[in-house]
Structure formats: C-alpha cells, structure tokens
C-alpha positions in Angstrom: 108.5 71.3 79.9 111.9 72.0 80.5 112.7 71.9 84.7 109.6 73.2 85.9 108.5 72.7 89.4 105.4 70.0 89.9 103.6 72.9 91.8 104.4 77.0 92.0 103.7 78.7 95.5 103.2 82.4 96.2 101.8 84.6 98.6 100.4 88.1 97.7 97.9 90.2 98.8 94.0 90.2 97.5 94.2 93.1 96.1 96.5 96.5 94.8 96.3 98.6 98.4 96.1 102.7 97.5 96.3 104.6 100.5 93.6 106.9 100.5 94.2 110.4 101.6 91.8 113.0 103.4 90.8 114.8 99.8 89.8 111.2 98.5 87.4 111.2 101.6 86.5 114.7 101.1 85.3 114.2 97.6 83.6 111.1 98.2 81.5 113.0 100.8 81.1 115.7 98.4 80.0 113.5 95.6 77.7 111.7 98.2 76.1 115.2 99.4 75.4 116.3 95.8 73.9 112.9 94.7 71.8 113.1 98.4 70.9 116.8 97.4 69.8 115.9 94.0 67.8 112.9 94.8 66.1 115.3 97.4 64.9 117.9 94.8 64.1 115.8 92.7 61.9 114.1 95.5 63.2 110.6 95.0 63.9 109.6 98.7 64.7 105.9 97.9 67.7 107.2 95.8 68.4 109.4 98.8 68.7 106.9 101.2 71.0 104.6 98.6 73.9 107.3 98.0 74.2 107.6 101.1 74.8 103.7 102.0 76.7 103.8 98.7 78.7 106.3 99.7 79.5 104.7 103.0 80.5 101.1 101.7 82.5 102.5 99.7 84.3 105.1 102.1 84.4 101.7 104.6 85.8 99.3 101.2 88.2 102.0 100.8 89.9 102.1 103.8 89.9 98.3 104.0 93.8 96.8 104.1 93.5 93.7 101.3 94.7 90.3 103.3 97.3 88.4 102.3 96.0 85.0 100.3 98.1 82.0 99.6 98.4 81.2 95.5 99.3 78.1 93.9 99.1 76.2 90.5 99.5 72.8 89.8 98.7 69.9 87.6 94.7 70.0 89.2 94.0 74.0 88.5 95.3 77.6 90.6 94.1 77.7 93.8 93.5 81.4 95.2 93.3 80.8 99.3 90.2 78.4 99.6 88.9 78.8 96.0 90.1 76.4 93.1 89.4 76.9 89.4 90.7 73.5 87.8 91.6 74.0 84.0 88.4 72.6 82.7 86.8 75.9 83.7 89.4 77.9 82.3 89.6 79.2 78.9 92.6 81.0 79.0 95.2 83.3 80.7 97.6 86.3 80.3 100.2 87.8 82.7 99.9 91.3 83.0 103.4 92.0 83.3 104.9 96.2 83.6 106.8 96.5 86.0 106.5 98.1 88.7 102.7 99.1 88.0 101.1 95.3 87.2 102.3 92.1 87.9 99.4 90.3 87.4 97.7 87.1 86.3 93.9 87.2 84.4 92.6 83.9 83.8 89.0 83.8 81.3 86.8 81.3 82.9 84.2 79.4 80.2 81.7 80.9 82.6 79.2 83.2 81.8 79.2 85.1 85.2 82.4 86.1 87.0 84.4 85.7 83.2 87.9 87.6 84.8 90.1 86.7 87.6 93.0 88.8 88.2 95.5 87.2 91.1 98.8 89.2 92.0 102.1 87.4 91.1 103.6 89.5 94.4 107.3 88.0 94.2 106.5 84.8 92.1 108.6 84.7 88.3 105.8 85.2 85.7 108.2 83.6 83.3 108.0 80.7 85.3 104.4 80.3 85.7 103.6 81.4 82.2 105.5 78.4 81.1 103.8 76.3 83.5 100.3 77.5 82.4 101.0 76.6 78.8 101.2 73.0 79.6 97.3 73.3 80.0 95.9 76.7 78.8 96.3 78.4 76.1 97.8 81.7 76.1 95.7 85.1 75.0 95.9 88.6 75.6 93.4 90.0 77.7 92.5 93.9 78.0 92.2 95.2 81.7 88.3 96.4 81.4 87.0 99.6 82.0 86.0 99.3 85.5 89.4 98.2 86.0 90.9 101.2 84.7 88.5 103.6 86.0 89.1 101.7 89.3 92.6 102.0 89.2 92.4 105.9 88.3 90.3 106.7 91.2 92.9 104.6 93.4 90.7 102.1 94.6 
C-alpha cells in the first residue's frame, strides 16, 4: 500500500488505569461482607472462605498500576511485549476508535479459547495501522462484550 512503514512501533500501557477511590473500596468490602454473611446463614463455609479471597484479589487487581508493554506489527504478526500472534492465527480485527474514551485495537483469533485481544493504540495513528492490517486481515467490526462493558462501568 501506499507509503506505509515496513514495521509500526508503539508503546502503551496493558491496560485502561481507573483510579479507584475510597467508596470503590468501601463497597467492595461491603459486597464482600454480605456475600460472607450470606454464605454463613446459609451454612456454606467453602463459599465463605471464597468471597472473601475474591474479594481481596480483586481489591489487590484493583489497585494494581497496568505496565507499560512495547507493541508492534509487521509483515510476521503484532507482537504485544513477549507474546506474538502471526496472522495465520488471526481471523480478523477492528480499531475501536472514539476519542478520547477508546483507542483501541481487537484482533479475533481462529482460536477457540482466548477468541479477543484488545491492545491500546496509546499515541500510534489507527489510520495508519488499519491500513497496514488490511494488507493481511480482513477488516470486521467487533462488539466490546459484556464483561467488557460491565468492567468498564465499574471502573476496573
């Protein structure tokens, strides 16, 4: 295609950062204590002990800060960091692109398991690596699923 680079480069983070405020911790204990209470009266001690490790990854996963990952596509596949998906794998892609709320590209593997990968465009042009992407994939809309969504509601 028309003056594309052999190879696009960007660095973003893992993941979309929300900084979580005191009530987000408050109601995650809250929901932990009532799932914890419930499990109790119920007599069901096993789902006890769970909601409250539950509830402690995810207070721990919630404060975690995402680090920042090296991206790149070229002729082989898009490498994320240390992990590479070469095109064969790949079924197809679609940027998520509203500014400023997602900047994003999903790529559908042929695989059964693990089917979505989103990867942050941080500062690269989607423009420019949608056009680079059609030289091997094809292009098709992909809705953001509803853990996703629900995800992104509860700022996580």
């Amino acid at each position: 295609m028309d003056n594309l680079p052999s190879k696009i480069k960007w660095g973003a983070p893992e993941y979309e950062f929300h900084e979580k405020t005191p009530e987000w911790y408050w109601a995650l204990g809250i929901i932990t204590a009532a799932l914890v209470l419930a499990a109790v009266v119920l007599h069901n001690f096993l789902f006890a002990v769970f909601a409250v490790l539950a509830g402690f990854s995810v207070g721990l996963y919630g404060a975690r800060r995402p680090r920042a990952i090296s991206h790149e596509i070229n002729s082989g596949g898009v490498l994320l960091g240390n992990r590479s998906f070469n095109y064969e794998n790949i079924d197809h892609f679609w940027i998520n692109y509203d500014p400023p709320a997602k900047k994003e590209l999903i790529l559908e593997s042929k695989k059964t398991f693990s089917t979505h990968t989103a990867i942050l465009l941080g500062d690269a042009d989607p423009e420019q690596i949608r056009r680079y992407l059609l030289q091997y994939l094809k292009e098709k809309k992909i809705e953001e699923s509803l853990v996703a969504v629900i995800a992104r509601a509860l700022k996580f």
